[in-house]
N, C-alpha and C positions, 0 to 999 in steps of 0.2 A: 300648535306648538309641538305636541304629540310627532307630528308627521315630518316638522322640520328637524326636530334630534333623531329619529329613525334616519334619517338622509344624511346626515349631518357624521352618523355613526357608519353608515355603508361605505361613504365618503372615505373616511377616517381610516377604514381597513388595511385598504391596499396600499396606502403611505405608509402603515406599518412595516406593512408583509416585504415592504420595498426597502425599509430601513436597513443601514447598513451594520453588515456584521461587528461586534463588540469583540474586544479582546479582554479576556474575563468571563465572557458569556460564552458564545460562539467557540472560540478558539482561545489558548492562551498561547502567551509568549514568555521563551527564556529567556532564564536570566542571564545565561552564556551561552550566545549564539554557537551553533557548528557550522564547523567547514563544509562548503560546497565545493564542487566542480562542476559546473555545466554550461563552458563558455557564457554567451550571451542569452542561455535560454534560463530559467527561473525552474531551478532542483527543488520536484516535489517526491518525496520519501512516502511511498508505501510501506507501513509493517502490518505485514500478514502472515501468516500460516496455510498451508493447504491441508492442514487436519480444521480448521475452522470455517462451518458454515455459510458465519456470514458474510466471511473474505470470496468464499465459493460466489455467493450474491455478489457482491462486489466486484470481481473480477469481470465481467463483460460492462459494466456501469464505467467504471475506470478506465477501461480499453477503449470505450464512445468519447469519453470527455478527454483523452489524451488526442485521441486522432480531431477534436474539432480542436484542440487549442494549437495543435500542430506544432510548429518549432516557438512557440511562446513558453515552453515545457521541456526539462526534461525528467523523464520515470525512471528512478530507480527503487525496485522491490525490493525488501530489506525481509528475510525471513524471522522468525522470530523463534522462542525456545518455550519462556516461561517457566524451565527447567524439567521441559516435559520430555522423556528419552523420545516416544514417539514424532511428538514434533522436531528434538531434534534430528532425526531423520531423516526427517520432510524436510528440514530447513539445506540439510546437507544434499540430499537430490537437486535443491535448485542450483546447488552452485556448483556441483557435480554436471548437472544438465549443461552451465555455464560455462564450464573450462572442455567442454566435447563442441562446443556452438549445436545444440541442439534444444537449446533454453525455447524457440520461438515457436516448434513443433510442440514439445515437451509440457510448457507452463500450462494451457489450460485443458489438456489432457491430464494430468496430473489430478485438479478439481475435480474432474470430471470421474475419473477415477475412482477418486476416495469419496463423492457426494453423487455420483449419480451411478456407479457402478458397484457401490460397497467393498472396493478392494480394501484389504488390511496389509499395509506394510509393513513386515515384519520385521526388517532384516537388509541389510547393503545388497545382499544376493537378488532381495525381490525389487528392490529399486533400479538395481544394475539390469536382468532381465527387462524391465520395465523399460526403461531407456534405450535397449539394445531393437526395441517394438518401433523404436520413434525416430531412428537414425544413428542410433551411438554405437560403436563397439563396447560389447559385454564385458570382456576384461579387461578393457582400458575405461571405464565405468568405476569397475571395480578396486581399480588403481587409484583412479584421481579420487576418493572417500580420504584415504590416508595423502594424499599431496599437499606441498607446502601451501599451494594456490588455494584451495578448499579451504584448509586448516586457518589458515590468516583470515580469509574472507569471513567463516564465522567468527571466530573473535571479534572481529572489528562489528560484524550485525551484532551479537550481543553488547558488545562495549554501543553501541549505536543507542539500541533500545533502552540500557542503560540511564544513557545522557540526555536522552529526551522523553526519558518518564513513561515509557508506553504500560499501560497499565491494561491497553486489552486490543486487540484485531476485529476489524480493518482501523488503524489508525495514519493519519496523514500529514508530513511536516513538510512547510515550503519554507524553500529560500534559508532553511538554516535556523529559521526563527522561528516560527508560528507552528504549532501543534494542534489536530484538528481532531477532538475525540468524536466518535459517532452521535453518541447519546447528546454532547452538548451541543451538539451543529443539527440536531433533530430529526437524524436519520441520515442513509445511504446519500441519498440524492443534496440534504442540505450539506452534508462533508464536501460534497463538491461544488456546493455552489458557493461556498466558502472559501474552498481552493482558488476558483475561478476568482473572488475576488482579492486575496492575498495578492495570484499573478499580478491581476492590474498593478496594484498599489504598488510592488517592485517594479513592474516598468516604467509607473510614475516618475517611482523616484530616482532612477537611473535618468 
C-alpha cells in the first residue's frame, strides 16, 4: 500500500506543477481595465527601472520570451520612479534614448552600465554623454530631458504605475488587465510563464 501512495503522489505532482495559473494567486486582476494599443498583438507592460537589479536579471529573460512569442506580443517598457530623484533619471534617459531612436543600442547598455560596470549617474550631463557613446547627439540628448515629448511620456509612466498598483520592479501587466508580481508568480521565469498564459487566454477569447 506504502508503495502504491508513494506513486500515486509522484503521479500527482506534475498535474500540479501543470495547473493553471489563478487570478488571486498567481496574478491579479483590475478592477478598471487600462487602455491598450497594440493592433492585433496582446500589450504586455514591463515596469522596471535600470537602477534595479533584478530588472537588470530580467532584462535578457524578457528579451528571450518576447522573440519566441514573436508578433503574439507586443513590449512596452514602462520606466518607473518610486519617487526616487535617481530613478527618475534613469526613467528619463530611456525616453530621452526614445525620442533620438537610439533606445535599441542604448536599453541594455544602460543595465549593463549601472549593474555590471558600476557607473553612477549623476546628472542629465552624464546621461547625455552616455548616450552620445551609443549613437545620439550630445546636445540634442540634452535638449530632449526638458521636451514636451519626454515630459508627457513620464507623466503618463507614472500615472501608469499609479493605475496598476505597481508596488515593486520587474513587474508585468497584459492585455490591460492582469498584473503579474514577481514574488506571487514565484520568480523571474514563473512571471513569465504566467505572461505566456494570460497571451493564450486573450487570443482565446478574441
Amino acid at each position: 500500500m506504502m508503495r502504491w501512495f508513494v506513486l500515486l503522489l509522484a503521479l500527482a505532482i506534475p498535474a500540479a506543477a501543470l495547473a493553471a495559473p489563478e487570478a488571486g494567486r498567481e496574478y491579479r486582476v483590475l478592477s478598471e481595465p487600462q487602455p491598450v494599443d497594440a493592433g492585433d498583438a496582446v500589450q504586455v507592460r514591463e515596469f522596471f527601472s535600470y537602477g534595479c537589479p533584478h530588472c537588470h536579471d530580467f532584462h535578457p529573460l524578457l528579451a528571450d520570451w518576447q522573440e519566441e512569442m514573436g508578433q503574439a506580443v507586443s513590449v512596452e517598457h514602462v520606466p518607473v520612479t518610486f519617487g526616487r530623484d535617481s530613478w527618475r533619471l534613469l526613467a528619463e534617459a530611456y525616453y530621452v534614448a526614445e525620442a533620438l531612436d537610439v533606445l535599441g543600442e542604448a536599453h541594455g547598455a544602460l543595465f549593463r552600465a549601472v549593474h555590471e560596470e558600476g557607473r553612477r549617474f549623476s546628472d542629465r550631463a552624464a546621461i547625455a554623454a552616455f548616450l552620445a557613446d551609443h549613437g545620439a547627439d550630445e546636445q540634442a540628448a540634452l535638449d530632449a530631458f526638458d521636451s514636451f515629448a519626454v515630459t508627457m511620456k513620464m507623466r503618463r509612466a507614472e500615472r501608469l504605475a499609479r493605475d496598476y498598483g505597481i508596488q515593486g520592479t520587474p513587474t508585468l501587466a497584459v492585455a490591460g488587465r492582469y498584473v503579474i508580481d514577481v514574488r506571487e508568480a514565484g520568480g523571474q521565469h514563473g512571471m513569465l510563464d504566467v505572461a505566456g498564459y494570460l497571451v493564450e487566454q486573450e487570443q482565446e477569447a478574441d
